[in-house]
C-alpha positions as CSV (number, residue, x, y, z in Angstrom):
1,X,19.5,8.7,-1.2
2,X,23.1,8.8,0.6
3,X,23.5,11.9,2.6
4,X,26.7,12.3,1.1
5,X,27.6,16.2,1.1
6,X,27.5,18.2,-2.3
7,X,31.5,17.5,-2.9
8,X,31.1,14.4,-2.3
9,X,28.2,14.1,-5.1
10,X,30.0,15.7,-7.5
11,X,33.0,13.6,-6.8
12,X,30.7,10.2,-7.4
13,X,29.2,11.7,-10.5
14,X,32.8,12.9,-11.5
15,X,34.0,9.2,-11.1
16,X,30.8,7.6,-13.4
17,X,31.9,10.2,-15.6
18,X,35.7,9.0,-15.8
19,X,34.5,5.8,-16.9
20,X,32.6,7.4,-19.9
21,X,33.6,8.4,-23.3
22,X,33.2,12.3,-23.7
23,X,31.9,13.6,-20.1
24,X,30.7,17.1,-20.1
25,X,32.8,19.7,-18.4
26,X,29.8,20.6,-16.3
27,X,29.8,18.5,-12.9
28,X,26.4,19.1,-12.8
29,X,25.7,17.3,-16.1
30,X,27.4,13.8,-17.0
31,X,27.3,13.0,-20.5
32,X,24.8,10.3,-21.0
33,X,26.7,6.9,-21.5
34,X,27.1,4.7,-24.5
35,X,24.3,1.7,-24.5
36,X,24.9,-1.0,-21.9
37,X,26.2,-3.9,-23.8
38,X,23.4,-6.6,-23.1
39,X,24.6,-9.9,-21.0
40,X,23.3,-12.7,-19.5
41,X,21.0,-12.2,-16.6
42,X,19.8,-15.2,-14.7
43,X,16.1,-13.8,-13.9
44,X,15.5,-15.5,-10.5
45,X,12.9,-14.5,-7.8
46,X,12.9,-11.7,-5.7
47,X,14.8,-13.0,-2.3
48,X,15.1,-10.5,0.6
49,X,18.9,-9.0,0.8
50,X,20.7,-9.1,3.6
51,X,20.3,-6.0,6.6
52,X,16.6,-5.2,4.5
53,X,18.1,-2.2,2.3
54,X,16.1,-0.3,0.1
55,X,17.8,2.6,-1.9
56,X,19.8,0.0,-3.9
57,X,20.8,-0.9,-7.6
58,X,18.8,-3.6,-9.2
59,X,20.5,-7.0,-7.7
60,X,21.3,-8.4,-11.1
61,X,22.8,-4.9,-12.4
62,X,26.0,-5.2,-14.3
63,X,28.2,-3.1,-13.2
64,X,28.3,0.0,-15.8
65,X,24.7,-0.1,-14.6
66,X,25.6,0.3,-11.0
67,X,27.8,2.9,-11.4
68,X,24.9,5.3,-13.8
69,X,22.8,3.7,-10.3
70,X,25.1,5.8,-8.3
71,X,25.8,8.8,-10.4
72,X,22.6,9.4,-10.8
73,X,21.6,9.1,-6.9
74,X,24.0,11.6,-6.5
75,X,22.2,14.6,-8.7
76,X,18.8,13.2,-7.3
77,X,20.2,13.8,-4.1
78,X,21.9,17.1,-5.1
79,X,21.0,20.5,-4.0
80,X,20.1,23.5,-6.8
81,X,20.7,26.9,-6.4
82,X,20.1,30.3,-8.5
83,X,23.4,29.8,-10.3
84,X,22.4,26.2,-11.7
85,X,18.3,28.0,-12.7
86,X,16.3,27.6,-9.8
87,X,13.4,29.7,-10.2
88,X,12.1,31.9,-10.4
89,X,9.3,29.4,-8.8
90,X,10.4,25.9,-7.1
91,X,8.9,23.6,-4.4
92,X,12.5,21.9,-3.6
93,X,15.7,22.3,-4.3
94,X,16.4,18.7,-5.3
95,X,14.6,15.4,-6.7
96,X,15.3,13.8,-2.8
97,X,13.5,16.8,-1.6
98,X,10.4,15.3,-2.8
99,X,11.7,11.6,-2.6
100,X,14.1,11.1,0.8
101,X,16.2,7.8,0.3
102,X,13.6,7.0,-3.0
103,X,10.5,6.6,-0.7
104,X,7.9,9.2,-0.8
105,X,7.9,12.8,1.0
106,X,9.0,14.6,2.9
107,X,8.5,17.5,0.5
108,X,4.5,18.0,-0.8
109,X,2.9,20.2,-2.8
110,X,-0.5,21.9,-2.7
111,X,-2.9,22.1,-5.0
112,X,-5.8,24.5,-5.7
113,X,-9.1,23.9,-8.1
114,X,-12.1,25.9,-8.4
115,X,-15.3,23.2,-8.1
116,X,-18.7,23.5,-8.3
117,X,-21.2,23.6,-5.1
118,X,-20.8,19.9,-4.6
119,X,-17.0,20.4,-3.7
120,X,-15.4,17.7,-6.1
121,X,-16.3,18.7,-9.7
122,X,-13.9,20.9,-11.2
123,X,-15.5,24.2,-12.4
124,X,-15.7,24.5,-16.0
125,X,-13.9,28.9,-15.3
126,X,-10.9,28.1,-14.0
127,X,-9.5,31.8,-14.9
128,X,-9.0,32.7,-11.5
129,X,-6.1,30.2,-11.5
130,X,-4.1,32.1,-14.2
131,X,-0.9,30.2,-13.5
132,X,-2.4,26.8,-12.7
133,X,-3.2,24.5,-10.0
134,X,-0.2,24.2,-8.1
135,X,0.8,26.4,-5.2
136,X,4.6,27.9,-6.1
137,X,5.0,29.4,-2.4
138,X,8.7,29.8,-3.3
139,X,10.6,31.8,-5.8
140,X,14.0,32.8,-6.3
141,X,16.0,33.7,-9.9
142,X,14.7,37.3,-10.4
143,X,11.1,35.7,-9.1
144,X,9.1,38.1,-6.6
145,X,6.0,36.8,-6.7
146,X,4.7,33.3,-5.1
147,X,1.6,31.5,-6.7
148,X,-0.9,31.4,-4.1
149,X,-4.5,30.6,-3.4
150,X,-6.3,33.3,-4.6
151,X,-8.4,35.4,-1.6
152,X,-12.0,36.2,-1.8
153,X,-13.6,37.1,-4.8
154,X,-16.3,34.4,-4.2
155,X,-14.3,31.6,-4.9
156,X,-15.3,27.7,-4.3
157,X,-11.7,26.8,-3.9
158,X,-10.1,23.3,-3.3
159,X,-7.0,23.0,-1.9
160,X,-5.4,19.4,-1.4
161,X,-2.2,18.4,-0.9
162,X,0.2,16.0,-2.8
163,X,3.1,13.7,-0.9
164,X,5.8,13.1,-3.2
165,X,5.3,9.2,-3.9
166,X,7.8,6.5,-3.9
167,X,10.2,5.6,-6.7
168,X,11.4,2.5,-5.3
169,X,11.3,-0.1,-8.3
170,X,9.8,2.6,-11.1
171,X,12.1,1.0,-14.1
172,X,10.0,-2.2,-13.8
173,X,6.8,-0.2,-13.8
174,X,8.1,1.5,-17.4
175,X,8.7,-1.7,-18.3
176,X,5.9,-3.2,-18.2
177,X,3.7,-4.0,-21.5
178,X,1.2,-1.9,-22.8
179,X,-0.8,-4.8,-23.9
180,X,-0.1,-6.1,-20.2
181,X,-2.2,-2.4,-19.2
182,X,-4.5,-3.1,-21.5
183,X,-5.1,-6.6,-21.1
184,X,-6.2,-6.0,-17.6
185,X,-8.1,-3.1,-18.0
186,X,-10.3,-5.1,-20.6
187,X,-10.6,-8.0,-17.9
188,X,-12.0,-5.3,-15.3
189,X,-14.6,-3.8,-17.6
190,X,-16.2,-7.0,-17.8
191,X,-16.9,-7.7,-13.8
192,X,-19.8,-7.2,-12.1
193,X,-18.6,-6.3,-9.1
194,X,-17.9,-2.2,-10.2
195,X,-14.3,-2.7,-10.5
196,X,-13.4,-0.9,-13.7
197,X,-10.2,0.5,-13.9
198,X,-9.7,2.4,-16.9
199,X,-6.4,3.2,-18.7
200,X,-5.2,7.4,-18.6
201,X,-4.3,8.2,-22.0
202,X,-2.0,11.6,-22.1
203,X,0.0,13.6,-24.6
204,X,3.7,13.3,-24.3
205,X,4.2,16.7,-23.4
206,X,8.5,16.8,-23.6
207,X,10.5,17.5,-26.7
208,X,12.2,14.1,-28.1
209,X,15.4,12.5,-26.3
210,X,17.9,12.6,-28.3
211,X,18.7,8.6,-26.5
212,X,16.2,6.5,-28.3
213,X,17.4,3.0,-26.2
214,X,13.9,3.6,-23.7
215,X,11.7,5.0,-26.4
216,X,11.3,7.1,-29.4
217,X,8.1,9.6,-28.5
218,X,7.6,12.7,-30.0
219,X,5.9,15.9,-28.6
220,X,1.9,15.2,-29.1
221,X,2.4,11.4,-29.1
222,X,-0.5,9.9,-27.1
223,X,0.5,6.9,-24.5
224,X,-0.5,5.2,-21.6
225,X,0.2,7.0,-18.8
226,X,1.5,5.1,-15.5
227,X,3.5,7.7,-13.3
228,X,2.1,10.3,-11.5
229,X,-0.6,10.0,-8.6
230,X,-3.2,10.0,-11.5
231,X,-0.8,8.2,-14.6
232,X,-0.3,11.7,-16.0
233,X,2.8,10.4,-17.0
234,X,4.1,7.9,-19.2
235,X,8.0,7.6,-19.4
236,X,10.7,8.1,-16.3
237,X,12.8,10.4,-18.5
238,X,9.8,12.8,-19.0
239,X,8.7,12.1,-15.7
240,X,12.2,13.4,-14.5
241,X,12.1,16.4,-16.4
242,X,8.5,17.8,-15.5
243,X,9.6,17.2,-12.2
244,X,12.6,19.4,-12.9
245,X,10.8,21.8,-14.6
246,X,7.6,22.4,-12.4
247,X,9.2,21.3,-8.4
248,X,12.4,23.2,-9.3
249,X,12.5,25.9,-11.9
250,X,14.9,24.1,-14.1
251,X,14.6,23.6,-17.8
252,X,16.3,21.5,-20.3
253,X,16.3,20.1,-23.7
254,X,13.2,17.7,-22.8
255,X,11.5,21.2,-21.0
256,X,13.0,24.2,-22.4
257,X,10.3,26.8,-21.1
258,X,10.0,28.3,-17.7
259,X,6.8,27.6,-15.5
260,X,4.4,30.5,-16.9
261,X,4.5,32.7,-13.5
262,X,3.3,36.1,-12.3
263,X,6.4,37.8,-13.0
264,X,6.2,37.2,-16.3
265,X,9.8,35.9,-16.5
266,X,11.1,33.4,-19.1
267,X,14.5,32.9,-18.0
268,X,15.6,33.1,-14.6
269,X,19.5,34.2,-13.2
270,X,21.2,31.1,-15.3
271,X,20.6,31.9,-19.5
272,X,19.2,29.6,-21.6
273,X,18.5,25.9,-20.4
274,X,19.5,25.2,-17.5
275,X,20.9,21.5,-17.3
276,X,21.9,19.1,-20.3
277,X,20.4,16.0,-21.5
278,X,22.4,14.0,-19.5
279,X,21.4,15.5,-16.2
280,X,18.2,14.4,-16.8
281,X,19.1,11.1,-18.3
282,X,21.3,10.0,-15.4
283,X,18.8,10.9,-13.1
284,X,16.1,9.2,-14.9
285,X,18.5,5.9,-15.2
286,X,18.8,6.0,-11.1
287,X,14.9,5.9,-10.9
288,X,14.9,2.8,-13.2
289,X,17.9,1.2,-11.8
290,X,16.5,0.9,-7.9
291,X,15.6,-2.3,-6.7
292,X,11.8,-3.6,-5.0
293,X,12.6,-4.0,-1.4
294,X,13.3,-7.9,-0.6
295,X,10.0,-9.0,0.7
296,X,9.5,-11.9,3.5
297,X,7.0,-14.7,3.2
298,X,3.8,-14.3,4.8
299,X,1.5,-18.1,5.4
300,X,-1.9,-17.3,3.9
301,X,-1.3,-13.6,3.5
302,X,-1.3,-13.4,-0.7
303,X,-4.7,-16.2,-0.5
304,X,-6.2,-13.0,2.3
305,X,-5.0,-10.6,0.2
306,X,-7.0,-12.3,-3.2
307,X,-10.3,-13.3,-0.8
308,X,-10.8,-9.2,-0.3
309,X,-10.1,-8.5,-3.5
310,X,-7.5,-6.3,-2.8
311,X,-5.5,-8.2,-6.1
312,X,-8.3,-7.5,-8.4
313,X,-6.5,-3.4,-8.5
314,X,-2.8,-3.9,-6.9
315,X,-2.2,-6.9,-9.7
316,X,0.9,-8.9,-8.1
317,X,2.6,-9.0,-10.9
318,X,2.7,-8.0,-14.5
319,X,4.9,-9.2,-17.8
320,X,7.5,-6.5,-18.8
321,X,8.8,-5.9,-22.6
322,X,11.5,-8.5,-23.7
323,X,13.3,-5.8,-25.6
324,X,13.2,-3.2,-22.1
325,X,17.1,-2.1,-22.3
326,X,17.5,-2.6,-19.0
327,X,18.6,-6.8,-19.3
328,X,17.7,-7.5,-15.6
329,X,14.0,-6.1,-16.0
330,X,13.1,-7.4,-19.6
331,X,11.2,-10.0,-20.4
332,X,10.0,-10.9,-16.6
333,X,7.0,-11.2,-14.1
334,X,6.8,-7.2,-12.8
335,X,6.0,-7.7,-8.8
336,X,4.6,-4.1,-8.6
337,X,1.0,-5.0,-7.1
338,X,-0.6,-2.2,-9.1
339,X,-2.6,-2.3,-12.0
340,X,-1.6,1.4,-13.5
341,X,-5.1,2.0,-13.7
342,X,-7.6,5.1,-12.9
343,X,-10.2,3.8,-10.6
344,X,-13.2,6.0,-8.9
345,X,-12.3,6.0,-5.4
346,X,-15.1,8.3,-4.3
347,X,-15.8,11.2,-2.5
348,X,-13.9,11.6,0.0
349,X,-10.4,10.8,-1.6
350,X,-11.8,13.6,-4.8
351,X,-9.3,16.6,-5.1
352,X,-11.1,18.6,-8.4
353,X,-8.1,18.2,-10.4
354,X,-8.2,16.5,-13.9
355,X,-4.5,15.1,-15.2
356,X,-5.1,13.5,-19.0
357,X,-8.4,11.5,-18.4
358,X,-8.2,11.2,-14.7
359,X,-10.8,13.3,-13.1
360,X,-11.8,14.8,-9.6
361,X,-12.4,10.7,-7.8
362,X,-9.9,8.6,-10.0
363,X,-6.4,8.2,-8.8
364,X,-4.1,5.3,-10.5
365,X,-3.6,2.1,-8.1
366,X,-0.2,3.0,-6.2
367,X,2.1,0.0,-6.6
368,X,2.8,-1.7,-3.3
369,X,6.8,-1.6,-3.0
370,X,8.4,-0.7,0.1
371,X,5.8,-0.2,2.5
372,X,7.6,-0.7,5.7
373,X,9.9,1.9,4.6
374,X,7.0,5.0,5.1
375,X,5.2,6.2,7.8
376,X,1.8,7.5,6.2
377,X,-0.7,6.3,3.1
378,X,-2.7,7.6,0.1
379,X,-1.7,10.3,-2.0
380,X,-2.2,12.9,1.0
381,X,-1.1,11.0,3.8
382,X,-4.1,11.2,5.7
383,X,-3.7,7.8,6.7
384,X,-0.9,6.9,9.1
385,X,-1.5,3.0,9.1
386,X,-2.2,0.7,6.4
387,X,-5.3,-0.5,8.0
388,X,-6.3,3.1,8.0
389,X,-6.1,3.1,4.4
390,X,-7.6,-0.1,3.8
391,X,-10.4,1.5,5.7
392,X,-10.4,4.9,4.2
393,X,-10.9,3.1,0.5
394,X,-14.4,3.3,1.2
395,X,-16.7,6.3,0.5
396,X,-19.6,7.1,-2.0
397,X,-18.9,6.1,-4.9
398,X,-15.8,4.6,-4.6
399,X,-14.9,1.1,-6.4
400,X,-12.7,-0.3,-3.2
401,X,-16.0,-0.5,-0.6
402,X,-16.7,-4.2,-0.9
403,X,-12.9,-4.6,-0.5
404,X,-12.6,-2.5,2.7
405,X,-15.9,-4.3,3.7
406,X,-14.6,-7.5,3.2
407,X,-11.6,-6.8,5.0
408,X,-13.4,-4.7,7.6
409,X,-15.0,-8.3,8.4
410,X,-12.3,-10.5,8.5
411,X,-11.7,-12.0,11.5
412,X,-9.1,-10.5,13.6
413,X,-5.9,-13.3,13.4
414,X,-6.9,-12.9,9.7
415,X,-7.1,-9.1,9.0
416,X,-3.6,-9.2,11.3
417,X,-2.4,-11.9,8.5
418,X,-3.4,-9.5,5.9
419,X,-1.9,-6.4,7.2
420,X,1.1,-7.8,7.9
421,X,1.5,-9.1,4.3
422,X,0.8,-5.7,2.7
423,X,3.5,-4.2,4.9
424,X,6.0,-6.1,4.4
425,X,5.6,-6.1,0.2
């Protein structure tokens, strides 16, 4: 995200806006554009842009599609207060709270799970988290109460935390084929090796978008899930708006209902719903606009990378619809490094919490894109190097220990090879 001031957001959103037919009169909410006309796109390999930026349009955008690129960096970027609906419970004030310059943190978010004796297995009484399993420390709106961890009363309690993950090159993840998804997971359940990703199916839990271009899901629909730390989440327009709605207080038409909090509050200082369609439309359309990181060759690092096994989850590359709306992402070779899959990673990585089919031990293969761009790994950021989290891959039960094995016993030029591939996807 720029760090241009709030006048100056509103000024770049105000300018994408000029160039659209019947802009809303609030700043805050652009109208969502007409349908990019589709053109010619030459689909060539991914080549390292000049001066490394990340943050960027897609590099075969048209030009309407940079400009929604921008507009919608600037909401992502832009500052809510109790006037726009925060509240009355919120995390961050903004998307870039959680997702500085569309990398992941610094913002993070606790969560809380009452488990059984073993510390992982989610308790089947989870009433003494009345108002879920995220920690609201914040409120604001007419709020007066914060969502804590519970004291006392016996509890086995959990708490874990969540970094806010990356969002670098998310439009070719939604892209991306649900046969493609499928057609791998089916190729893992049949090695013998106890790699067996699995596939999170979830309920679409937004109301329908009115703009039908990315999809036409209706409340109840189940999908694939692929976004989210455990693939909770299927679609970057629904993504948007439970971030909206849970991280910030704010509903709209895709999340009309405040967070269920201990105030008992169903609006907060702003009426109604809070932002329009569009606000969360252009904000979506950033997320998919934002270009993978250029990435440099490496000699021998992708043939490391396969000899630990380490492509059997973070798949280099998968096929994307040929009818994805976005012209420069349809119909191409996905370089995400991620399979979208739930695997068990043990243990040690568990947090209690179940999203969709993902349990205490599964967490979806992050995509490798932009690593050289963050300074900690895994969902927690418990690791501060990437060998650390090679390493911390292992643990009972989890799928990755003859990977982090193999790569444990590499020999050193090698495992430096290999580490210095993965950082610089």
């Amino acid at each position: 995200m720029r760090t241009a001031s709030w006048l100056l957001s509103l000024a770049v959103v105000a300018a994408a806006c000029a160039a659209l037919p019947a802009c809303s009169a609030d700043p805050e909410t652009p109208e969502e554009p007409s349908p990019v006309p589709p053109e010619a796109v030459t689909k060539t390999p991914l080549a390292p842009p000049a001066g490394d930026p990340f943050d960027v349009p897609l590099t075969r955008a048209s030009q309407a599609e940079r400009d929604l690129f921008f507009a919608g960096d600037a909401l992502f970027e832009l500052p809510l207060r109790d006037a726009d609906g925060l509240g009355p419970l919120y995390t961050r004030t903004s998307c870039g709270g959680c997702h500085a310059s569309g990398v992941r943190g610094p913002g993070a978010v606790q969560k809380m799970v009452v488990v059984l004796a073993d510390g992982v297995t989610a308790s089947d009484d989870q009433s003494a988290l009345p108002f879920g399993h995220t920690v609201h420390p914040l409120y604001t709106g007419g709020g007066k109460t914060a969502v804590l961890p519970p004291d006392g009363q016996g509890l086995n309690l959990k708490i874990t935390t969540r970094v806010g993950p990356s969002i670098l090159g998310r439009g070719y993840v939604e892209a991306i084929l649900d046969s493609e998804i499928e057609r791998v997971a089916a190729e893992q359940a049949q090695r013998t090796d106890g790699i067996h990703g699995r596939i999170n199916h979830v309920v679409y839990a937004s109301e329908p978008n009115p703009d039908t271009r990315f999809h036409a899901h209706r409340k109840g629909d189940v999908l694939i899930g692929r976004f989210g730390l455990k693939a909770r989440i299927a679609t970057l327009d629904d993504f948007t708006a439970d971030a909206l709605q849970g991280d910030m207080g704010i509903t709209s038409p895709l999340r009309p209902t405040e967070v269920t909090n201990p105030d008992g509050l169903t609006d907060d200082l702003k009426q109604g719903i809070d932002v329009a369609i569009d606000s969360v439309n252009v904000r979506s359309m950033y997320v998919r606009l934002t270009e993978i990181p250029g990435r440099k060759s490496v000699t021998n690092g992708a043939a490391l990378f396969a000899q630990v096994k380490c492509n059997t989850c973070h798949v280099p590359s998968m096929k994307t619809r040929s009818d994805y709306p976005i012209a420069a992402l349809a119909g191409i070779a996905a370089p995400i490094y991620s399979d979208l899959l739930l695997h068990d990673m043990g243990t040690d990585l568990a947090d209690g919490i179940q999203d969709g089919e993902a349990k205490s031990r599964d967490w979806r293969t992050p995509p490798l894109i932009g690593l050289r761009f963050v300074k900690t790994f895994l969902h927690d950021s418990r690791a501060t190097t990437i060998e650390q989290a090679i390493l911390m891959h292992r643990g009972e039960g989890s799928e990755a220990n003859e990977s982090a094995s193999l790569f444990h016993a590499l020999a050193p030029a090698d495992e430096a090879t290999l580490l210095e591939f993965v950082g610089s996807l």
